[in-house]
N, C-alpha and C positions, 0 to 999 in steps of 0.2 A: 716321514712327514712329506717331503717332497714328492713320495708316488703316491700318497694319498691326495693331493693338490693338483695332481697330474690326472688320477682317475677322475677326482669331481668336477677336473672341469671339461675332461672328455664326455661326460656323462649327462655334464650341463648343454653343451653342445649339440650331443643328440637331442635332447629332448628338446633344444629349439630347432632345430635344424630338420625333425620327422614330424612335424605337427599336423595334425589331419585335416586344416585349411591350407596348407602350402597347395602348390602351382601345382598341375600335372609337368612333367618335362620332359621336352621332344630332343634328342639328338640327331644333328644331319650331319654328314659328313659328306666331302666331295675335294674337288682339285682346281687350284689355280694356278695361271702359267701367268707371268709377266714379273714375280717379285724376286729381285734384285739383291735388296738392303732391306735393313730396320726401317729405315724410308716408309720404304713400298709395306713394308708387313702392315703398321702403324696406320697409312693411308686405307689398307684393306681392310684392316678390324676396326678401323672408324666407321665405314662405309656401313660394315655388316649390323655393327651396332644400333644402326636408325632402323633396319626393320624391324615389323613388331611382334614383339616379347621375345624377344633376344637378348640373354642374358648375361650369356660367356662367349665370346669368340678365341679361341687357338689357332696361333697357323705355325705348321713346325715345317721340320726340313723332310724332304721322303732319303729316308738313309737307301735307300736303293738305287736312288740316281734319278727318281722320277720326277713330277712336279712336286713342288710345296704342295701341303694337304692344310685341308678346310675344316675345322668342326665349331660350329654354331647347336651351342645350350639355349632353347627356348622353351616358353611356355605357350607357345604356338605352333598348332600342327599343321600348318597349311603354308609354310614359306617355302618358296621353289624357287630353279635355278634362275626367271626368269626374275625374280623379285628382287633374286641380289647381283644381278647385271644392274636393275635397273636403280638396287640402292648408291650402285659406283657412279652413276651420273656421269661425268666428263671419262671419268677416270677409267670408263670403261673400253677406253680408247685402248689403254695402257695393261689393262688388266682383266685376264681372261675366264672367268668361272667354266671350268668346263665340266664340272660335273655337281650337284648337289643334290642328297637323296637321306631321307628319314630313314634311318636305321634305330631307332631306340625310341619307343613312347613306354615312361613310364607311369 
């Protein structure tokens, strides 16, 4: 009983989840240099949030040793690296976008 409650509502999911009006959705991914703390993360995926159609923002750690990495889920193909400098406003003092680039339109 219990995997049958588990498929139906896996299945319930899909079929809200692939509906043939949902969004198109772009992936950008790219590199910020200035975050520190949970702080700084929180401040930067605030920021990224206000541009538009900007869905999901992630910023994880680069296990390599490099900068924190960027990726913004929207349903807007045209956000650039100039747009989410400019959505940090102040805080752009603090926090460096150094790269953002559309890798995924689905």
């Amino acid at each position: 009983m219990k995997h049958l409650l588990t498929l139906l509502l896996s299945l319930l999911f899909t079929a809200t989840s692939c509906t043939a009006g949902d969004p198109v959705k772009f992936v950008y991914q790219g590199e910020v240099a200035g975050i520190m703390c949970i702080h700084c993360t929180n401040k930067v995926e605030a920021a990224m949030k206000k541009l538009p159609g900007v869905q999901i923002v992630k910023i994880t750690r680069n296990e390599k040793g490099g900068l924190p990495r960027l990726e913004l889920i929207a349903t807007n193909a045209a956000i650039t690296r100039e747009d989410a400098v400019k959505a940090l406003g102040d805080d752009a003092k603090m926090y460096d976008i150094r790269s953002l680039k559309l890798v995924k339109g689905q």
